[in-house]
N, C-alpha and C positions, 0 to 999 in steps of 0.2 A: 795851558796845558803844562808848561814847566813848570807853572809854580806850584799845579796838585801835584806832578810826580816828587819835586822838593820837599811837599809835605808828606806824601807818601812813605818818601825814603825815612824822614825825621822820625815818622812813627814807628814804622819795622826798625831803626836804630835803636829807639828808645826800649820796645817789645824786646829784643836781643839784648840788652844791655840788662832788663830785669830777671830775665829768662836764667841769662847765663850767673846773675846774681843768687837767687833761689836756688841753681845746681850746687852754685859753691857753698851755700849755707846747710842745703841737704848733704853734699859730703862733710863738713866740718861736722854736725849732728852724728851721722852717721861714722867718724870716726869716734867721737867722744862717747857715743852707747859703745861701739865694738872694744876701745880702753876699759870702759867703765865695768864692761862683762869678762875681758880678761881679768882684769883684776880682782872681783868677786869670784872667780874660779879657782884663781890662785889660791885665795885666803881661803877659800874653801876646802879645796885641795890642802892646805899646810896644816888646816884645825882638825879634816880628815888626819893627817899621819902625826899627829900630837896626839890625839884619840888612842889611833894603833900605841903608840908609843908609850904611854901611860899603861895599859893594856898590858904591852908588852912588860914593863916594870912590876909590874904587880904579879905577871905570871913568874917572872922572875925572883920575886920573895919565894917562891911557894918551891921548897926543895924537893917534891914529886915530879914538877912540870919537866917533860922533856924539850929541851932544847934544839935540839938538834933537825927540829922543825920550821926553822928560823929559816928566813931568805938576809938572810945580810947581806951578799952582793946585790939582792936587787931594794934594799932599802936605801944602799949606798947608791946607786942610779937613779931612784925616784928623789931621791933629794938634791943630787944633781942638779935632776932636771928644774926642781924649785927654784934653786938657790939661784938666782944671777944680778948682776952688780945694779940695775934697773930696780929686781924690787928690793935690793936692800938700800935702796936710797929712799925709796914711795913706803918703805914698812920698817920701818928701825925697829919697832916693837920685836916683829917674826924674827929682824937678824940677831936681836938678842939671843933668843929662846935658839934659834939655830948654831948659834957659838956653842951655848951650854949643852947644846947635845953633841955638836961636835970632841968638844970636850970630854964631857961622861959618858956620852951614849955609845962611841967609839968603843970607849976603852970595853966599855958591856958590853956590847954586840958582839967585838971579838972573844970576849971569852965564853960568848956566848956558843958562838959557830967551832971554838975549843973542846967543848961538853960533849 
C-alpha cells in the first residue's frame, strides 16, 4: 500500500509540474502576442498621424484653406501620447521622422493656430 500511494504521489507530482509548465509557457505566449499587438497599433497609429500630417501640409500650400480649423493642442496630446522612451528605442526609424516634425511641424502648426 505505501509503495502505490509513493507512486501515486510521484505521478500527480510530475502531472503538476507539466501542468504548471504549459500555464507558464501559455503566459509567456500570451504576453509576446499582447507586445506584439501593442506594437502594431502603435506603428499603425503613427502612419495614421503622418498620413493626417502630410494631408495637413498640402492643405497648407493651398493659400484658400482655412486654418483655423486645426486642432493643434490636440495634435500636440496625440503625439504625446505616441512618443515614449520604449518605442523610441524598438523604432528609431518613427523617432527620426518624430524629431523632424518636432522641428518643422512645430514651428507650422503654431503659425498655423496664428492664421
Amino acid at each position: 500500500m505505501g509503495v502505490l500511494k509513493d507512486l501515486k504521489i510521484a505521478d500527480l507530482e510530475k502531472e503538476l509540474r507539466a501542468t504548471k509548465d504549459e500555464a507558464a509557457k501559455a503566459l509567456i505566449n500570451f504576453d509576446y502576442e499582447k507586445q506584439e499587438i501593442t506594437q502594431d497599433a502603435k506603428v499603425s497609429a503613427a502612419i495614421a498621424m503622418y498620413k493626417i500630417q502630410l494631408q495637413m501640409a498640402a492643405e497648407a500650400q493651398d493659400p484658400a484653406f482655412d486654418r483655423s480649423s486645426w486642432d493643434v493642442e490636440g495634435w500636440k496630446a496625440r503625439l504625446a501620447e505616441l512618443e515614449d522612451e520604449d518605442e523610441a528605442e524598438e523604432i528609431p526609424m518613427l523617432e527620426g521622422g518624430d524629431a523632424d516634425k518636432d522641428q518643422g511641424g512645430e514651428a507650422g502648426g503654431d503659425g498655423a493656430a496664428k492664421v
